[in-house]
C-alpha positions in Angstrom: -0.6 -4.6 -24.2 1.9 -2.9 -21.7 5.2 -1.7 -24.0 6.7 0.2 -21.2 9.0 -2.2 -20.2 10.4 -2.2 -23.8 9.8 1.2 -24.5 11.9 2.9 -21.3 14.8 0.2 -20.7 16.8 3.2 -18.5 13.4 4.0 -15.9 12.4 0.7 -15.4 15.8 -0.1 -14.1 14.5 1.9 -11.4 11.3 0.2 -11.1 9.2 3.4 -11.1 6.5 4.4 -13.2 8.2 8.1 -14.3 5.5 9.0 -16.5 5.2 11.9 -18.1 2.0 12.8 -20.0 -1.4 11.4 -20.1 -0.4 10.5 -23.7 2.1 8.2 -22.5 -0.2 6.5 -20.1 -2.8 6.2 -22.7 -0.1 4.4 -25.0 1.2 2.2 -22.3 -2.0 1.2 -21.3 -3.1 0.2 -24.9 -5.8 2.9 -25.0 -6.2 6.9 -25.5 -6.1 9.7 -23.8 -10.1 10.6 -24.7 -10.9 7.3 -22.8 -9.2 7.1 -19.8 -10.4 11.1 -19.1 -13.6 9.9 -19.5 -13.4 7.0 -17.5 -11.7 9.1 -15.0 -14.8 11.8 -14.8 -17.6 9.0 -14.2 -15.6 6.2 -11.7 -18.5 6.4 -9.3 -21.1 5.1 -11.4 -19.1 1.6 -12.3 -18.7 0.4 -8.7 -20.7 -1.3 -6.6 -20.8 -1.7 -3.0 -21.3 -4.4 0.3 -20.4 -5.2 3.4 -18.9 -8.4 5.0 -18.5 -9.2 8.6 -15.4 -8.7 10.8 -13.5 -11.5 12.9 -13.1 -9.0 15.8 -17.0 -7.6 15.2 -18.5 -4.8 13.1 -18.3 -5.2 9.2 -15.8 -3.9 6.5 -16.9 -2.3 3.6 -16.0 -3.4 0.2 -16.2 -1.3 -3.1 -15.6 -3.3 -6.1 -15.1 -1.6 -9.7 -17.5 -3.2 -13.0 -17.1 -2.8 -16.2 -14.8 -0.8 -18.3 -13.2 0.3 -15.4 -12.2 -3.0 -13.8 -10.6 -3.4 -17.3 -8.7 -0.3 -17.1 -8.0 -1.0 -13.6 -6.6 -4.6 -14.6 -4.5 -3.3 -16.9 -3.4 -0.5 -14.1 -2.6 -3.1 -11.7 -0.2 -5.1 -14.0 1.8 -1.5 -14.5 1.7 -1.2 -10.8 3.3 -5.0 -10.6 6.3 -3.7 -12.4 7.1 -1.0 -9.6 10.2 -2.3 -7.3 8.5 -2.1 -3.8 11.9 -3.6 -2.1 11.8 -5.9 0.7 9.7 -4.9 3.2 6.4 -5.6 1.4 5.0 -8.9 0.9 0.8 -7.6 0.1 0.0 -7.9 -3.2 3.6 -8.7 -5.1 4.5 -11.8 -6.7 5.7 -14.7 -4.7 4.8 -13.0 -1.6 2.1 -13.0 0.9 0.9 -13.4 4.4 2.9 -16.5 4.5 6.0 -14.7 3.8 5.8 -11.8 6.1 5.0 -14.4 8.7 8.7 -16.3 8.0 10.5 -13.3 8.4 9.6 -13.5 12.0 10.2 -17.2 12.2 12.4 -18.3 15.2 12.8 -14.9 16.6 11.9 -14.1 20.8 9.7 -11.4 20.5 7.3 -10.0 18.0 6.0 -6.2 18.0 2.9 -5.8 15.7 0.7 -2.6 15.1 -2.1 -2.0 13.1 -2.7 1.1 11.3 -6.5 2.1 12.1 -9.3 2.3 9.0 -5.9 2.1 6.6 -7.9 2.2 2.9 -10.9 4.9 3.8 -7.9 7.1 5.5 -5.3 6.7 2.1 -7.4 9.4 0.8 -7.0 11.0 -2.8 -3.9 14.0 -1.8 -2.1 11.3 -0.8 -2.6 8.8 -4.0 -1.4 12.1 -5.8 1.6 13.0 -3.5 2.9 9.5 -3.5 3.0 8.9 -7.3 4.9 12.2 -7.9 7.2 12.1 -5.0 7.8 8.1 -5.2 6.9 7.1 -8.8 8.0 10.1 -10.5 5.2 10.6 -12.3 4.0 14.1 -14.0 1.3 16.3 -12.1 -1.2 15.4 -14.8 -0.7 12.3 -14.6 -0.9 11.7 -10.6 -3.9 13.2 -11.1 -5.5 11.1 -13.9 -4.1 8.1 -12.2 -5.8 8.8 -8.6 -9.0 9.6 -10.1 -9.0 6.2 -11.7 -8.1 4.5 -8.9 -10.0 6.1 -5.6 -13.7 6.8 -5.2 -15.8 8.8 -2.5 -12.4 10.0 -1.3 -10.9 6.8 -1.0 -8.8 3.9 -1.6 -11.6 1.1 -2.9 -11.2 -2.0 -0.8 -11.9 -4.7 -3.4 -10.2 -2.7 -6.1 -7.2 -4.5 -8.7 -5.6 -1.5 -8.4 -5.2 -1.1 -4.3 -2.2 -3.6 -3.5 -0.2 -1.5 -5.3 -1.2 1.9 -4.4 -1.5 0.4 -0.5 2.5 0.0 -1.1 3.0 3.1 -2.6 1.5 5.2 -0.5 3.5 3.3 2.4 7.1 3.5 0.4 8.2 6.3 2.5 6.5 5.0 5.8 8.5 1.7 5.5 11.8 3.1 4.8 11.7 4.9 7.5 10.7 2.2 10.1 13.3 -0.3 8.1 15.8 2.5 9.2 14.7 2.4 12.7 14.4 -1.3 12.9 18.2 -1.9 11.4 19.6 1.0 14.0 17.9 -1.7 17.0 18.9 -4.4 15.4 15.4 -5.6 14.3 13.2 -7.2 11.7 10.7 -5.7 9.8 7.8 -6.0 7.4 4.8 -5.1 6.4 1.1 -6.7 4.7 -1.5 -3.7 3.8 -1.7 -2.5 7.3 -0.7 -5.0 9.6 3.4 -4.0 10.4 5.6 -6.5 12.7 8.8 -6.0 14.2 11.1 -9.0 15.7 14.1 -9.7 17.6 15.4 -10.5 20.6 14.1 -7.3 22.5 11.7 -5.1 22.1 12.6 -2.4 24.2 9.9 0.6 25.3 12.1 3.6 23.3 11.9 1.7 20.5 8.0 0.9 20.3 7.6 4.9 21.0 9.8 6.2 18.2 7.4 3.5 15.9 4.4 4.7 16.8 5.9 8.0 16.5 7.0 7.6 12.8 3.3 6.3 12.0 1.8 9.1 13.4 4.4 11.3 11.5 3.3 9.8 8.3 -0.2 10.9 9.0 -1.5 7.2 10.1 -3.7 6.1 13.0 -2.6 3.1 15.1 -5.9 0.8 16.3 -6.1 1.1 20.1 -7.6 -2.9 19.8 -5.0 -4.7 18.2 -1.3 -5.4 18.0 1.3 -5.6 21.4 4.8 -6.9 22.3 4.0 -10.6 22.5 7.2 -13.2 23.1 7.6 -16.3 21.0 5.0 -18.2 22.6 2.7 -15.9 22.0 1.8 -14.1 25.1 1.7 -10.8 25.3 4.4 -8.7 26.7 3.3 -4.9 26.1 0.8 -3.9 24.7 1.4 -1.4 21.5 -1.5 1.4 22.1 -0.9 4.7 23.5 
């Protein structure tokens, strides 16, 4: 049972994790610390792998957890759930989803979308760490703990409980900074995994470099196949690659 949200009133005002030790974790996760380190040392050996044909061609691997871990990572993913990811989000959050981030950009003239290339294989363990000390507060030890129990093979796991919400906490800084460029043009913006879209009444060329830009800042790849300026009848304008 998760006690957190009883037993730390003032931090989850915030909406972060701030956890200190692996003790806490443990506690808040209804098990001990013994356990999860365990767990933590041997993830490889409880997931199991296949592939599934893409839309656009190839296939996209999936990596599913088993066991004991896909407990743990259940009980993970509900902590995660607790986490205020603001606005721009709609992948993986209550009441949200591809139908959401689509009505953001209902009745507007043009629509900028980018994808970010290979997104889970390239949110890789440094920045699982990174993210949950610099944007969830978290202690060392436990950033550490926690990305171990949630990557394998150097990874984010597609198929995981846990990667919705680590997919938005990795991106927390990533989206703030293109909301902040999107409100300075007077734009619309959201984001699902690793599709983003922009909308408005123009999308003008110093605005879809200083995107890219950011994304490539944040240490993201933009896929040279997708995405473009497109107007509101859906033909392209631009395209977004370069």
């Amino acid at each position: 049972m998760l006690l957190s949200y009883y037993l730390k009133p003032v931090q989850m005002i915030h909406r972060k994790l701030s956890i200190g030790s692996v003790s806490e974790l443990a506690f808040i996760l209804g098990t001990n610390e013994d356990y999860l380190l365990c767990l933590a040392k041997n993830v490889e050996r409880y997931y199991r792998e296949w592939t599934e044909p893409k839309e656009s061609g190839g296939t996209r691997k999936f990596t599913s957890p088993q066991g004991r871990l896909k407990k743990t990572q259940k009980d993970i993913h509900r902590l995660l759930s607790r986490i205020d990811f603001g606005i721009n989000s709609h992948y993986g959050i209550k009441k949200r989803s591809c139908l959401t981030n689509a009505k953001v950009h209902k009745n507007t003239r043009i629509k900028f979308t980018l994808d970010l290339k290979s997104f889970f294989p390239s949110v890789r363990p440094e920045r699982i760490y990174t993210a949950l000390i610099a944007e969830q507060k978290c202690s060392p030890e436990v950033a550490i703990l926690l990305t171990k129990l949630v990557s394998v093979n150097y990874e984010l796991p597609q198929g995981a409980p846990t990667s919705t919400g680590i997919a938005n906490i990795v991106t927390l800084r990533l989206q703030r900074r293109l909301n902040g460029l999107a409100n300075k043009w007077a734009l619309k913006f959201s984001i699902y995994a690793d599709d983003i879209t922009f909308s408005g009444n123009f999308i003008k060329d110093d605005f879809v470099f200083l995107a890219k830009k950011i994304i490539r800042d944040e240490g993201f790849k933009i896929h040279s196949a997708k995405g473009g300026v497109f107007n509101k009848w859906r033909i392209q304008v631009s395209s977004a690659t370069g």
